[in-house]
N, C-alpha and C positions, 0 to 999 in steps of 0.2 A: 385854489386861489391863495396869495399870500397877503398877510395884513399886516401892518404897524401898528405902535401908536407911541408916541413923543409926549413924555410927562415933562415936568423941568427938568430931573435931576438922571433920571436911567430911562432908558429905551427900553419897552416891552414889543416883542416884534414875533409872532405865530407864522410856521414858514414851512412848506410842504418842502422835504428834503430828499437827496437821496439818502440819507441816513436810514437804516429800517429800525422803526421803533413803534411800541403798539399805541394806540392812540385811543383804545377803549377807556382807559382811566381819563382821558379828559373830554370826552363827550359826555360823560356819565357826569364829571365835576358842572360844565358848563352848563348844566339843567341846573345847578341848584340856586339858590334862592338867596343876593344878599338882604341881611337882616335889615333891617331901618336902624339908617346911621346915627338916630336920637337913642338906641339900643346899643350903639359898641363906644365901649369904653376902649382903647388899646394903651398901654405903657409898656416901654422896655428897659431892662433889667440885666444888664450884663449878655448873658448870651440865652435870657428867656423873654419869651416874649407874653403876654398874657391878654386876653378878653374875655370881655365879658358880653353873655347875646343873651337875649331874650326869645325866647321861640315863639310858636303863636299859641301856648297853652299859658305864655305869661309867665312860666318857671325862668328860675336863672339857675345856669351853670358857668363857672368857671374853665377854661382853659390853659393849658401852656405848651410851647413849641421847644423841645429842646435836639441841638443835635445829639444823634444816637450814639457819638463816640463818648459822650460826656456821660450817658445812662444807659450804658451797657443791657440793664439788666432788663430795659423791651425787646432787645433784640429776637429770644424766642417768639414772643407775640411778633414782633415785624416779620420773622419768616412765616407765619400762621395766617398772616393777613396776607402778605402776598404771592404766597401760594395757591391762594382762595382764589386770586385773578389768572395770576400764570402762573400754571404751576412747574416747579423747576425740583430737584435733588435739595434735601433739606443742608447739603454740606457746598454743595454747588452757592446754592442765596446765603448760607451764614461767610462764605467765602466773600460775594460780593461781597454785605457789608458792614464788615470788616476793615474793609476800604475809607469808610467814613472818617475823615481828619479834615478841619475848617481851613484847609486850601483846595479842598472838591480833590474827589468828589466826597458830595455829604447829604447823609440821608437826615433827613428832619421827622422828628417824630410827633406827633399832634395827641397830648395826654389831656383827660378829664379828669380836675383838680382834686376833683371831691374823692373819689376812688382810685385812681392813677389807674385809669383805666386807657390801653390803646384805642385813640379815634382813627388814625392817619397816618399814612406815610407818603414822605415826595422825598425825592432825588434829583440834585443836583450835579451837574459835572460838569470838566470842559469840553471846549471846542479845540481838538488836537493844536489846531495849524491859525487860532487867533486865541491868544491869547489874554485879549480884553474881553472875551464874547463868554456865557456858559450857557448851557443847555437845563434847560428844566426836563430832564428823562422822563420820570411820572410819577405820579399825583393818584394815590387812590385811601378812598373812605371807605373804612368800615361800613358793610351793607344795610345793616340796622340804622344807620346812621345819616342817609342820604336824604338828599333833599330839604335839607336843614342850613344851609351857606355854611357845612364845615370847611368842603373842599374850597371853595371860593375863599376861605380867609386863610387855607393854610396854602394856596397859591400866592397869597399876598404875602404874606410870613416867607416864602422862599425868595421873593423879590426883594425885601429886607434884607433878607441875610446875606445875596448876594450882591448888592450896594453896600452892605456894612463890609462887604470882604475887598473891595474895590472892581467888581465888574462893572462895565457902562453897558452891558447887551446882555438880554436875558431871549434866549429865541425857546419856543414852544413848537410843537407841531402839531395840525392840525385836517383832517380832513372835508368835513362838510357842514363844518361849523362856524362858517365866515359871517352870518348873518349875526352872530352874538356879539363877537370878535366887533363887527362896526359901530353894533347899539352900545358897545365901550369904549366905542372913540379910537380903535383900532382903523388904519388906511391900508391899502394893499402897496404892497413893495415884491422885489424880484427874488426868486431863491437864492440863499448865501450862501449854503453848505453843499458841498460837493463831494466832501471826505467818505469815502466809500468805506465804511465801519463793517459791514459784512463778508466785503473782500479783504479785509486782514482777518475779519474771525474765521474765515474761510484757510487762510494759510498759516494760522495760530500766533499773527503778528501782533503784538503789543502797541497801538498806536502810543503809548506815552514811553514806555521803553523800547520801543524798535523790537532785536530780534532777542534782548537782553531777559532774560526767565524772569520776567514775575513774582515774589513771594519765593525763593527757593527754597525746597525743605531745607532743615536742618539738623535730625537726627532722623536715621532708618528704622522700623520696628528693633526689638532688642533682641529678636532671632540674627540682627546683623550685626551686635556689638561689639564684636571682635575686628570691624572694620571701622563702627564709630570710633571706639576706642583709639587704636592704632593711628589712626588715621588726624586725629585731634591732637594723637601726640606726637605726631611722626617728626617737630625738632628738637622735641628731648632723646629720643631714640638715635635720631643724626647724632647730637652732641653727647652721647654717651656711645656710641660708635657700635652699637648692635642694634642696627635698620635690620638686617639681613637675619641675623639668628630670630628675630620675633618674628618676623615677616614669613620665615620659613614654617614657622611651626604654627599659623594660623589656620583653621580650620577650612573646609572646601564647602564653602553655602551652596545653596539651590537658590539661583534669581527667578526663577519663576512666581513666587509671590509677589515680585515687583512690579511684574509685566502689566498689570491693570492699571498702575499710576505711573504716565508720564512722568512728574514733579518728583517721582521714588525712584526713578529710572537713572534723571540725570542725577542724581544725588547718588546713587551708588558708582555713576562712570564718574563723578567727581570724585569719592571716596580713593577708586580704585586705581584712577588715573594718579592719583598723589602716592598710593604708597607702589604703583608699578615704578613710576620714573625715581620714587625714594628708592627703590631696592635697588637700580637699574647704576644710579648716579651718587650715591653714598659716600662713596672713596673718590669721588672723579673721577676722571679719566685714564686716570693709573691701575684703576684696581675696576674696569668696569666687570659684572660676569657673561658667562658664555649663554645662561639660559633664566628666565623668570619663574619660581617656583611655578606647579601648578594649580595650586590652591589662590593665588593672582590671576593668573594668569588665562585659566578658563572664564571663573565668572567676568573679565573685563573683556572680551573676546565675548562671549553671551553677551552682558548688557550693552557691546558695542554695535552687536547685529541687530536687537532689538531696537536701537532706537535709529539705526540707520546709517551708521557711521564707518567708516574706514577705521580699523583700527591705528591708533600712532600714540606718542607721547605726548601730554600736556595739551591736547588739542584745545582750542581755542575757544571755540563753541562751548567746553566744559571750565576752564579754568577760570576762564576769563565770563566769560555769558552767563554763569550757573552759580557762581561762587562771592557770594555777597551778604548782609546781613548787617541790620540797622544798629547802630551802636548802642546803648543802653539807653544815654540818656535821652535821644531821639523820640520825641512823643509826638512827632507829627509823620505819620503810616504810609501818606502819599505827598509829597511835596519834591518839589523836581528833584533828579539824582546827583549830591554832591557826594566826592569823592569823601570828604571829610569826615561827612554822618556817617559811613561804613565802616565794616572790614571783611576780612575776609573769612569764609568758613572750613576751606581747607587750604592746602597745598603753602602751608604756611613750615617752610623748611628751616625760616630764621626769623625771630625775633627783633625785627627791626623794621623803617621806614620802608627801603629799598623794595622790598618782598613782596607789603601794603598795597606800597603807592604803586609800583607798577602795573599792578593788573585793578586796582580799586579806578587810577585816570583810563585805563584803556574801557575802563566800564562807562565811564562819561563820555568819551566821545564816541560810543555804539550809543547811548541815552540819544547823543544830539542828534543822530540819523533820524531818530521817529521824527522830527522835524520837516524831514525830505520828503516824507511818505504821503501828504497832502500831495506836495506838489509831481510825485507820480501818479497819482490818481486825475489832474487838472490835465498833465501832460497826454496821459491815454484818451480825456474825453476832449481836447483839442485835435489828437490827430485823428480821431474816431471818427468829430465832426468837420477836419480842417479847418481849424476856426485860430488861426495865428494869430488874436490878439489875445484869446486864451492859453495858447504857446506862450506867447510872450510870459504872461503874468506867471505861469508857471515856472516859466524857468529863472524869471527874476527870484522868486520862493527859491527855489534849487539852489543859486546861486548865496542866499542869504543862510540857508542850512548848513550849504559844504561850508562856510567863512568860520560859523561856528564850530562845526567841528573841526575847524583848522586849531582855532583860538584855546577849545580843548585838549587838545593834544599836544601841545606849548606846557601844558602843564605839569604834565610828565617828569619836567628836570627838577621841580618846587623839592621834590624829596625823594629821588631817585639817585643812589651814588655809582659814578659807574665805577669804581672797581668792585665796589659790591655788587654791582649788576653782573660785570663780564667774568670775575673771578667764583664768585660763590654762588647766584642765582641762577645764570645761565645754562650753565651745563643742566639743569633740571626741567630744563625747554625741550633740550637738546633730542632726536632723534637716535639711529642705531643706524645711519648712513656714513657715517664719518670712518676716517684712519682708522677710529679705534677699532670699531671691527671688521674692520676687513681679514682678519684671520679666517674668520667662520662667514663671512658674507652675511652678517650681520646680529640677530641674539632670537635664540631659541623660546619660543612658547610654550610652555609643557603643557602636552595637550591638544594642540592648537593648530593646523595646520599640519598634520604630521609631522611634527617636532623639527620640522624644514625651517634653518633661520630665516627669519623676516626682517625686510629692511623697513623699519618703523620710523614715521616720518616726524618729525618735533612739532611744535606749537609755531606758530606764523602768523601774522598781522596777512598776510596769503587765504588766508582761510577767511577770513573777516567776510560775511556774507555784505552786510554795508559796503564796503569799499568794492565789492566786483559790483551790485547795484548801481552805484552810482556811473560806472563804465559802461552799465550797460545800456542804462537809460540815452546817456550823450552818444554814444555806438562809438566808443571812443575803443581801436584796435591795435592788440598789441602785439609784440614780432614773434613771428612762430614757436622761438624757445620761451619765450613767455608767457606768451597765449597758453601751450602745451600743459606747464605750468601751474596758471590760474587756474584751467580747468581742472588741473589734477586736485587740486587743493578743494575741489569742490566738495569730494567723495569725504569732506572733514566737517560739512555744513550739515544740517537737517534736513531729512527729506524736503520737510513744508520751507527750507530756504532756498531749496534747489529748485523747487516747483514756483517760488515767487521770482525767483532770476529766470525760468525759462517766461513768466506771463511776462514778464519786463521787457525779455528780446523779444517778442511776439506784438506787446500793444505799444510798447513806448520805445522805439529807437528815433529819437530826435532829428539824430544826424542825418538820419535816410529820408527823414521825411520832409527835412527844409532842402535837400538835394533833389528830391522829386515832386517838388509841390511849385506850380506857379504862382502862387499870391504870395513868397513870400517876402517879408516887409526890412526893414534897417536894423528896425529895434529890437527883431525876434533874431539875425543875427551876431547884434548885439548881446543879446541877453544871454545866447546860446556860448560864445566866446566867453563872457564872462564867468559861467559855469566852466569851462574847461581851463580858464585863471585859475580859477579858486582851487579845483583840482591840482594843476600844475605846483600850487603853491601849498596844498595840502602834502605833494607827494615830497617838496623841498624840502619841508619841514619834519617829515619820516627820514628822509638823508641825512639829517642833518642830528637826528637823535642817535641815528644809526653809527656816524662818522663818532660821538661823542663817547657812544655806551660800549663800543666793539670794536672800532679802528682803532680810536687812539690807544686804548688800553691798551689793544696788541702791540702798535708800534711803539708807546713806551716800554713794554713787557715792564708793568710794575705788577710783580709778583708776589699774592698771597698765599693762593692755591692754584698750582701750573693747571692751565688751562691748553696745554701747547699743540693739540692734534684739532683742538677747534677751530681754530684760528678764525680768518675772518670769513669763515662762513657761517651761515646764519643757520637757527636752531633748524630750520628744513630742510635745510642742507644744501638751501644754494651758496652758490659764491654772491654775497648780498651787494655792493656795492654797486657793479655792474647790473644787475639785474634790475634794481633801483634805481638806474640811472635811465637804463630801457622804456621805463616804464614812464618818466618823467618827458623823455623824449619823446615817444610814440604818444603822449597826452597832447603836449606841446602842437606836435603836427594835426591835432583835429579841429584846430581853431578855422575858421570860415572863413574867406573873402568874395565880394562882390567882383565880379559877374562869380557865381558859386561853379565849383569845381570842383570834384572829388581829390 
């Protein structure tokens, strides 16, 4: 059953979800006992909160609520306590919270004045896909300590802090505990949350960054410091013009001690991916070589199998996905993703905007996709149950997602210059498809493939797992050398990105199912066309960076560092402008009309 209840100032509203969360800490809390309110003193104090309760032995103790980011040093006691409930890896829970910064999520800690002893912890967070709503995750007391209304006031205490932070909805979950829920003036109301949290942890998706990594490491054990090293420095090595002599004589690691931590993984294909396309691209075009040492060249070939990848240069997934890190003065941990508060941790070849900014915005608008992610989970349980008015809603959500990440990716120009894009960034995107090597049929592996040249593919907005998502959800289809393509580009994603695009074509293709469904309405083809606007007008506006950062430079040929075998193909080595254009087209034609028609 689900319950409300309407104070004046915030909604308290208990709501049996599909969210999977345990519910043991607040059955246990709802038994306890509030004190007589002629016994609670409460005042607050900046960001503490303090009471004072009388027990039934007539003692008094003091309290205070503080968040955990503020008093670091309960954290050992918080993982002690809630391990004791659930128990989890003690690196796993100092991981979560860690997380704790006064925009949620935020864990509250409930201290005994007198000793500064742990009572309590509860956890706050949001709700991915409402962003006026948070979640009370959970609420557990100290066992010694139950039955005493600790829990009960430090449920209260999180309802504070999140009014003091500006939420109007505080949802809890609840299962057979609706009879308490009434006797406190709680009303029953409909499920709100539909955001399926277990099916992204299931595909290792980030609901608040998309497919965008998490916390990236940012140094490897010091058995790999010959790549930290290098690799942190790799634009003073450019600008002193021996990439190639240091990079040569690097020693040949063993990645197998990495193979246990995914977050080590992508951080040595970031490492390696930076100084393979440094050794590769150095001189430009003029001077590229025939083969990449094999002290690169193996272990990036190994950590590239290992995490599932197609080997290429600057792949996407790593440079762009992997490669981030909060600027110093940045003291809030989780607060949405501005390009601003970052920078980048490798693949930093030049000392400037250009470098930054372009892969720091391409990192905001993969952030604004976790946006779309409710509204694929609404889209699966409307066509699951035919229920078109939940289509609809869905894809209005959809539609409100793609607009922003349209509005993000405008961004891009703030501090992107293109001749520093086309002349001195670019070629470091670039593949081993191009003019330049066609002597040899493309650059030698050592090690790798029986030292058989490999035509290695460059970094691509192609690869962007978000952007085929969102085609696949609307069944939006592209012409055979593009499709061909898209798909290739796939073999550049992560397994668990390859496996959330096959659930996509599987539960949610939109298009197929207002083509084969008779209820369906005005507004769910509306809504549907509007999504494929938004797209249309996302893909403009990629033409349009594209025409600025790579056309025109070619056709003015303002020349700092000749770029002239690249010309205006794109770092993967399509011919970009048509192929872009394809794709704009083929978007264009999946708009709907009534009587519906394929």
């Amino acid at each position: 059953m689900i319950l409300r209840k309407r104070p004046e100032k915030i909604i308290f509203l208990a709501a049996v979800t599909a969210v999977s969360f345990n519910d043991t800490s607040f059955q246990q809390i709802l038994e306890n006992r509030l004190p007589d309110q002629s016994n609670l003193q409460v005042t607050v104090a900046k960001e503490n909160f303090q009471v004072r309760i009388k027990n039934s032995q007539s003692t008094k103790f003091s309290m205070e609520v503080y968040p955990l980011h503020s008093h670091l040093e309960y954290t050992d006691e918080c993982i002690k306590l809630l391990n004791a409930e659930w128990p989890r890896s003690s690196h796993s829970r100092s991981h979560s919270l860690a997380k704790s910064n006064d925009h949620l999520p935020v864990s509250l800690v409930l201290v005994r004045t007198s000793d500064q002893r742990l009572l309590g912890h509860a956890r706050l967070c949001r709700i991915p896909d409402r962003p006026e709503w948070c979640l009370l995750e959970s609420v557990v007391i100290e066992k010694s300590e139950r039955g005493r209304g600790l829990g009960r006031h430090l449920v209260k205490e999180c309802e504070r802090f999140a009014q003091k932070v500006g939420f109007l909805t505080i949802y809890l979950t609840t299962v057979d505990r609706e009879s308490f829920y009434k006797h406190c003036g709680y009303t029953v109301c409909d499920p709100v949350i539909t955001f399926d949290m277990q099916l992204l942890r299931d595909f290792h998706i980030s609901a608040k960054l998309g497919f965008v990594l998490e916390n990236p490491e940012e140094h490897l054990p010091s058995y790999y410091n010959s790549w930290n090293n290098t690799a942190a420095n790799i634009r003073h090595l450019l600008a002193a013009g021996n990439v190639r002599s240091t990079l040569e004589n690097l020693p040949l690691l063993d990645v197998s001690p990495l193979c246990s931590s995914h977050r080590q993984l992508r951080l040595a294909h970031l490492q390696l991916a930076t100084l393979v396309s440094g050794y590769i691209w150095c001189e430009s075009e003029i001077g590229v070589p025939k083969k990449v040492p094999r002290c690169l060249a193996v272990p990036y070939s190994q950590v590239s199998e290992k995490l599932g990848l197609q080997i290429g240069i600057a792949p996407h997934v790593t440079v762009a996905l992997a490669n981030y890190k909060q600027k110093c003065f940045c003291i809030f941990n989780n607060k949405p993703f501005i390009a601003d508060d970052h920078q980048l941790l490798y693949f930093n070849f030049f000392d400037d905007d250009t470098n930054h900014w372009f892969f720091l915005a391409t990192v905001e608008v993969e952030v604004e996709f976790s946006n779309a992610l409710p509204a694929f989970f609404h889209l699966a349980k409307a066509i699951k149950d035919k229920d078109v008015s939940l289509l609809t809603e869905g894809l209005k959500n959809l539609a409100t997602a793609i607009h922003r990440m349209h509005a993000k990716m405008r961004r891009l120009k703030e501090r992107v210059d293109a001749n520093e894009f086309y002349h001195k960034l670019r070629p470091f995107l670039s593949g081993t498809t191009g003019p330049a090597f066609q002597a040899i049929g493309g650059i030698i592996l050592e090690g790798v493939a029986n030292d058989q040249p490999m035509k290695l593919v460059g970094g691509s907005a192609a690869q962007s797992c978000a952007i085929q998502c969102l085609d696949t959800c609307l069944g939006v289809q592209h012409s055979a050398d593009a499709g061909s393509f898209l798909k290739l580009m796939r073999q550049f994603m992560l397994p668990n990105q390859r496996c959330f695009l096959h659930w996509l074509e599987t539960k949610v293709n939109v298009r197929s199912f207002l083509l084969s469904t008779c209820a369906v309405q005005l507004d769910s083809i509306q809504a549907y066309n509007d999504c494929i606007g938004a797209m249309t007008a996302f893909r403009r506006v990629h033409v349009a960076l594209v025409n600025s950062y790579i056309v025109k430079p070619r056709q003015m040929e303002i020349i700092s560092e000749p770029a002239q075998t690249l010309g205006d193909h794109g770092t993967a080595g399509t011919t970009v402008m048509p192929f872009l254009i394809s794709l704009i087209q083929s978007t264009e034609q999946c708009k709907l009309n009534l009587p519906l028609s394929d």
